[in-house]
C-alpha positions in Angstrom: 74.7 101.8 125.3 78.4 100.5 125.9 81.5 102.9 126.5 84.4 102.2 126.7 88.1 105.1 126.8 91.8 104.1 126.2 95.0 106.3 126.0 97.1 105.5 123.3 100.7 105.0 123.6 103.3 107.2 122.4 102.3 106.5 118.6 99.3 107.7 116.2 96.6 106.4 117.1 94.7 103.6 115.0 91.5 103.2 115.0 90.7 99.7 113.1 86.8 99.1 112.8 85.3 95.3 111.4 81.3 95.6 111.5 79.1 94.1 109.0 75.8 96.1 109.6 75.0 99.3 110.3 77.0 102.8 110.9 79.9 104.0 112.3 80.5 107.8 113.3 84.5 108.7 114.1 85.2 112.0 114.8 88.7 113.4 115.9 89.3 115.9 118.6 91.8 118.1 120.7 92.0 115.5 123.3 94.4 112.9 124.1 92.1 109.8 124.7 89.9 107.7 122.5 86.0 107.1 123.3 84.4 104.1 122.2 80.3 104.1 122.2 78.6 101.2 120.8 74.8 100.9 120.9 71.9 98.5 119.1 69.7 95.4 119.7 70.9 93.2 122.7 71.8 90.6 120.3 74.1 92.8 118.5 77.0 92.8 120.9 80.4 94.1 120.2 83.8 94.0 121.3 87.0 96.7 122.3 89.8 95.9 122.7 93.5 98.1 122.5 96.9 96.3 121.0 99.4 99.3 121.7 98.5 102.6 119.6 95.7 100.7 117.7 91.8 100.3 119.0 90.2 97.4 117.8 86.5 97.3 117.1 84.2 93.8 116.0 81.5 92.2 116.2 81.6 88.6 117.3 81.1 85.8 115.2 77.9 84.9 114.7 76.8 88.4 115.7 77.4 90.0 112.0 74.2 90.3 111.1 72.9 92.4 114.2 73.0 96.0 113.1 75.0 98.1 115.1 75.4 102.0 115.9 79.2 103.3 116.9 81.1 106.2 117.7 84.6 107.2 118.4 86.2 110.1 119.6 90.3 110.0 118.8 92.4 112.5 118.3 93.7 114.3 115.2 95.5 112.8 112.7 94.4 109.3 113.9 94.5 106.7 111.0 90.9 104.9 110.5 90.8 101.5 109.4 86.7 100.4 108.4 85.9 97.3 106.8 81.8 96.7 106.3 78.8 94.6 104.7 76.2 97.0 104.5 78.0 100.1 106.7 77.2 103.9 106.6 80.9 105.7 106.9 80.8 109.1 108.4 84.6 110.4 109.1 84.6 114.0 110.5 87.7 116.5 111.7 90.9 116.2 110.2 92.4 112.3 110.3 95.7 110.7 109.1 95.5 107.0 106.2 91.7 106.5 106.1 91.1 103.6 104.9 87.2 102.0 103.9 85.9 98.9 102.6 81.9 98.2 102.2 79.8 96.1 99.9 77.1 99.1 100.5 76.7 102.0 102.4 77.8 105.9 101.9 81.1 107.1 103.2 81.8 110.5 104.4 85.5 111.9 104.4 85.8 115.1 105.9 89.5 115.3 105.4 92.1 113.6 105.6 96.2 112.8 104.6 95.2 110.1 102.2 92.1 108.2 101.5 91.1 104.6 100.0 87.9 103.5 99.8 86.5 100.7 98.0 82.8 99.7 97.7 80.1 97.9 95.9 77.6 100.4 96.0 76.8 103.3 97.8 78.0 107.2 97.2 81.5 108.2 98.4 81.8 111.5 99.7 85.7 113.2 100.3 85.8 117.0 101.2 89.7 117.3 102.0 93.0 114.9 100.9 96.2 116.1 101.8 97.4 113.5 99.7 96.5 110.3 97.4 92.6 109.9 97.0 91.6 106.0 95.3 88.1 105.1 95.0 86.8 102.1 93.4 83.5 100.7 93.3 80.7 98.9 91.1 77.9 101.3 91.4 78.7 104.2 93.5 78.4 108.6 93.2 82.0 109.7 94.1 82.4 113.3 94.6 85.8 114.9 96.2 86.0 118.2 97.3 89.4 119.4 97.1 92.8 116.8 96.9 96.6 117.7 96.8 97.7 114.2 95.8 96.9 112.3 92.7 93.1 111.5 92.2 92.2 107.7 91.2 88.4 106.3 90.5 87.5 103.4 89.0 83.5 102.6 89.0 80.9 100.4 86.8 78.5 102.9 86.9 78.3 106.3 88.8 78.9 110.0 88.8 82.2 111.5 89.5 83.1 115.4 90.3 86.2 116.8 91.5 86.3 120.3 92.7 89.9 121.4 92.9 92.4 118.6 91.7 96.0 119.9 92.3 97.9 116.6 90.6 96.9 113.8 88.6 93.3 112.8 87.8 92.8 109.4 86.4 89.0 108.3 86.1 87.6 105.3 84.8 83.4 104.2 84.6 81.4 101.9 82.2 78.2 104.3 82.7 78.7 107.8 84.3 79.7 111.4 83.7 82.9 113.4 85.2 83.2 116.9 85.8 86.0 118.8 87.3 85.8 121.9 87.9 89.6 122.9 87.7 92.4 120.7 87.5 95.5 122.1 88.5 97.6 119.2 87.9 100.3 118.1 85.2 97.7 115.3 83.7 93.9 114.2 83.0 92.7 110.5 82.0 89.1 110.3 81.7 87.4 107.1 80.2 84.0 105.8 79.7 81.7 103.7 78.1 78.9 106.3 78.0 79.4 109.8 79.6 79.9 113.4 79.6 82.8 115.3 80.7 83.2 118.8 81.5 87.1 119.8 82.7 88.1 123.2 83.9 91.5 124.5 83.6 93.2 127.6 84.7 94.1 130.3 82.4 98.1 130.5 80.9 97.6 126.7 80.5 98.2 125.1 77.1 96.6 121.6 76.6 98.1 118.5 74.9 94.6 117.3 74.3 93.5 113.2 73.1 90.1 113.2 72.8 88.1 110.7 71.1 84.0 110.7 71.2 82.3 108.6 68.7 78.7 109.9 68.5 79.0 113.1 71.2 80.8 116.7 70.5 83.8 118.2 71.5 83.7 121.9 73.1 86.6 123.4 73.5 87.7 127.3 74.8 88.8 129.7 71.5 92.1 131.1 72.2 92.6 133.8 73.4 94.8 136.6 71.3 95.3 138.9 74.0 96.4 136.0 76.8 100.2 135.8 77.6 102.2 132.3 76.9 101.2 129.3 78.1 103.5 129.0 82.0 102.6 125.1 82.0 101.0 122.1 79.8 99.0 119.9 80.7 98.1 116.4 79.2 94.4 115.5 78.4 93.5 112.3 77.5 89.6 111.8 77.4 87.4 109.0 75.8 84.1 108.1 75.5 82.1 106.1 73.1 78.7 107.6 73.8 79.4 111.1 75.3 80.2 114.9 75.0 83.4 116.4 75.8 84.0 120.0 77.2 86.9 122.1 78.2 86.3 125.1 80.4 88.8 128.2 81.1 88.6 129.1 84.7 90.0 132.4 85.5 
């Protein structure tokens, strides 16, 4: 095992990570230093290196297909760069512009200010944004936990749930269903080739729905005589050729 520690300047720290194979670990802290531990086959060297607040992490050339084990220890609110072949993400504590790109491997956000991550295969995992959330991917599982800023996914073919969605959802998938289980935003764009969706919305909402299923049904909540007028309306725009369409009232 390697190990290396910098102190960042007076910026946020950057953590920017290029490894083709294997997993990377960072983890944010109370402490004012970054840690840098790198660990595989002897072949499978890497280097560290610091260019003001950012920390720079790669394997050499001709080293990229040497799997590889790191971990990093930065403090909070550090933005994370990752780009990857076949990478396993895991992101923990609470972490600034997080920022993944993999052609397989799962990624795990624990929460962050805003969140991209793009990969060919592999299942996506977000718990927290404070912000914008955009996923995109050929065959990947995306599920987010809870995000404050608009919610984006695009994917060939894969699951999607949100569990709290407090501004725009927009998702997009040839073969998978969506579920979220309330949306507290002014909008909802779901569309697939073949899927189910199930949407929750709070109560004292009234729906513009645009739904269009060719051979699946359409659920929806009866209204409710004794509930006061709508506060807020939101826009629903769902379609699927092969798929069933609910609406849920969550209290």
């Amino acid at each position: 095992m390697t190990d290396w520690t910098f102190r960042p300047s007076q910026g946020t720290p950057h953590i920017e990570a290029r490894i083709a194979t294997g997993r990377i670990t960072v983890e944010a802290t109370d402490g004012g230093s970054i840690e840098v531990s790198a660990h595989g086959s002897p072949e499978s060297s890497v280097e560290v290196s610091q260019l003001g607040d950012t920390i720079i992490i790669q394997q050499p050339r001709g080293r990229a297909r040497s799997s590889l084990a790191v971990a990093v220890r930065t403090p909070q609110h550090s933005n994370v760069t990752i780009s990857g072949v076949a990478l396993d993400c895991r992101i923990g504590g609470h972490m600034g512009e997080v920022a993944v790109k993999t052609a397989s491997g799962d990624v795990r956000v624990e929460s962050a200010s805003r969140t991209t991550i793009k990969t060919a295969s592999g299942s996506v995992e977000v718990d927290a944004v404070g912000g914008p959330v955009v996923v995109a991917g050929a065959a990947a599982d995306v599920r987010i936990g809870e995000a404050t800023g608009p919610v984006s996914v695009s994917v060939a073919s894969g699951d999607t749930r949100v569990g709290v969605a407090r501004d725009t959802v927009e998702v997009t998938t040839v073969s998978g269903d969506v579920y979220i289980g309330v949306s507290h935003g002014p909008s909802i764009k779901l569309k697939a080739l073949s899927g189910d969706f199930d949407i929750g919305l709070p109560t004292g909402v009234r729906v513009e729905p645009d739904i269009n299923t060719m051979t699946g049904s359409v659920k929806v909540p009866e209204r409710d005589p004794d509930a006061s007028a709508p506060t807020r309306t939101v826009q629903l725009t769902a379609r699927t050729t092969s798929g069933n369409v609910e609406i849920r009232r969550v209290s």
